[in-house]
VOVEX-459685 format. One record per residue (C-alpha): residue in three letters; x, y, z. Coordinates in steps of 0.25 Angstrom, whole numbers, plus 5000, padded with zeros to 4 digits. Each point is the difference from the previous one (the first is absolute). Example, Ala and Ser with C-alpha at 12.3 -4.5 7.8 and 13.67 -1.06 7.14 Angstrom:
! VOVEX-459685
R   aa     u     v     w
R  ALA  5049  4982  5031
R  SER  5006  5014  4998
This chain:
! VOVEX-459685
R   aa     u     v     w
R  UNK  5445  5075  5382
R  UNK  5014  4997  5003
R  UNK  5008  4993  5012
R  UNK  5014  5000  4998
R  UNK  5011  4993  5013
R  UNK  5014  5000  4993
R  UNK  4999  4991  4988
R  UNK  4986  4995  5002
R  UNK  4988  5008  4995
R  UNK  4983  4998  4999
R  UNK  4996  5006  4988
R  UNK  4988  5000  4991
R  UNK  5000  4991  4987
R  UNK  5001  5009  4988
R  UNK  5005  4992  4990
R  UNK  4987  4995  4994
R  UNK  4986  5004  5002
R  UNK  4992  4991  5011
R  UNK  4986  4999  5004
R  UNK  5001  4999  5015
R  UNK  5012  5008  5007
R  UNK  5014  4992  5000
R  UNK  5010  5004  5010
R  UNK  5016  4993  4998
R  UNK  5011  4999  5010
R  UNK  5013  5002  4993
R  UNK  5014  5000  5001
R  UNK  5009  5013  4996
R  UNK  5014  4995  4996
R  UNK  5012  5007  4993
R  UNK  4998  5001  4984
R  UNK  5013  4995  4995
R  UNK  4997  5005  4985
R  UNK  4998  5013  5006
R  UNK  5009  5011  4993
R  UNK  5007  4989  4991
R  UNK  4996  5002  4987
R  UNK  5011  5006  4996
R  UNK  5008  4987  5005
R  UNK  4991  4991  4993
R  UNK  5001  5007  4986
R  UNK  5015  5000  5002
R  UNK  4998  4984  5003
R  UNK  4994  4999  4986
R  UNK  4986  5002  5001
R  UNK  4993  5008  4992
R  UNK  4987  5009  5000
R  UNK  4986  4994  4995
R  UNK  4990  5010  5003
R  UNK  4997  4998  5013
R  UNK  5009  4989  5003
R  UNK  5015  4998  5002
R  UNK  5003  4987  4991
R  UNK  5012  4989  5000
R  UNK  4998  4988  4992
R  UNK  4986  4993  5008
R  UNK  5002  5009  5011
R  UNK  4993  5013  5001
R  UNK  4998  5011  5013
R  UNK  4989  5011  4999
R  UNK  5006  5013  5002
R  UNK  4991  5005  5011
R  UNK  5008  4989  5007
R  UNK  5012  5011  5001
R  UNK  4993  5012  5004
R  UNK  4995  4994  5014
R  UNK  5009  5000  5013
R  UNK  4992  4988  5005
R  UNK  4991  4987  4995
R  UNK  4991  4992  5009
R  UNK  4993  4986  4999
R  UNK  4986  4997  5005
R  UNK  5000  4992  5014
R  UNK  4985  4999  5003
R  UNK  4986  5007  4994
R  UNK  4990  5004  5009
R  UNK  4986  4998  4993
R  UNK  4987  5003  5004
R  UNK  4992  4988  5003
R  UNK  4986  4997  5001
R  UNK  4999  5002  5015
R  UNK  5015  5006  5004
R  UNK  5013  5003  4993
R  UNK  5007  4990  4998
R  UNK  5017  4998  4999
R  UNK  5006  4992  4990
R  UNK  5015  4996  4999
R  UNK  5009  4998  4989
R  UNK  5005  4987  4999
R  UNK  5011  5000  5012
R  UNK  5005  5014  4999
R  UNK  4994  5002  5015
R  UNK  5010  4991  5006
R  UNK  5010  5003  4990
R  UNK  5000  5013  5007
R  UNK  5011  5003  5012
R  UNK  4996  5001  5013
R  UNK  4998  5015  5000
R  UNK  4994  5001  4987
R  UNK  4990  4990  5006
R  UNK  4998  5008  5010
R  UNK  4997  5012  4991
R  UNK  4991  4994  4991
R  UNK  4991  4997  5013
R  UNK  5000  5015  5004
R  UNK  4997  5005  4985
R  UNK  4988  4989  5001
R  UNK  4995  5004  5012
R  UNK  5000  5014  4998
R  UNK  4995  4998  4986
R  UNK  4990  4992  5004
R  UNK  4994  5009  5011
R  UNK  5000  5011  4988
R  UNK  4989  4992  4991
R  UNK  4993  4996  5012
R  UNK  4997  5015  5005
R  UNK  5000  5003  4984
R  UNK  4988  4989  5001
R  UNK  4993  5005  5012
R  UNK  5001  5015  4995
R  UNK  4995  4996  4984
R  UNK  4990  4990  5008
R  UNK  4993  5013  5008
R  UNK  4997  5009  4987
């Protein structure tokens, strides 16, 4: 499931396996390695496997091939009696206005999501 309003999207967590469902709030921004390798190998960085090194700094390539990159603003975790919404530090007010606003749709809707997603596993 997926519930994207401009920059703001609620998303399953895929990045490492869990043993209850975890859901994340995130934040879409413009990459700004995207399509610049070629300008950082021209500013003296040099090829090391998956990386792109200079000195103690080092960029994974993947970095360049992706239009956008997002953070994680809260995870949604299924608790022992409801889910339950749990913010990064302050990156919920560190959001403007409307992205606040966003993030309270894309909860809502996603939230209303895994409750009939509940309601419909609960019944089979």
């Amino acid at each position: 499931m997926r519930i994207r309003i401009n920059n703001i999207e609620f998303k399953e967590y895929t990045s490492t396996k869990k043993d209850k469902p975890l859901y994340e709030i995130v934040k879409w921004y413009p990459n700004p390695y995207y399509n610049k390798q070629q300008e950082y190998k021209n500013n003296g960085y040099t090829d090391n496997g998956d990386f792109l090194k200079n000195n103690f700094h080092s960029i994974q390539k993947s970095l360049f091939n992706n239009r956008e990159s997002c953070y994680v603003i809260a995870f949604i975790e299924q608790g022992d009696e409801s889910w339950e919404l749990r913010s990064v530090g302050e990156r919920l007010i560190d959001l403007t206005k409307e992205e606040q606003d966003n993030f309270f749709d894309v909860y809502i809707w996603g939230q209303k999501k895994l409750n009939e997603m509940e309601i419909m596993s609960s019944t089979d």
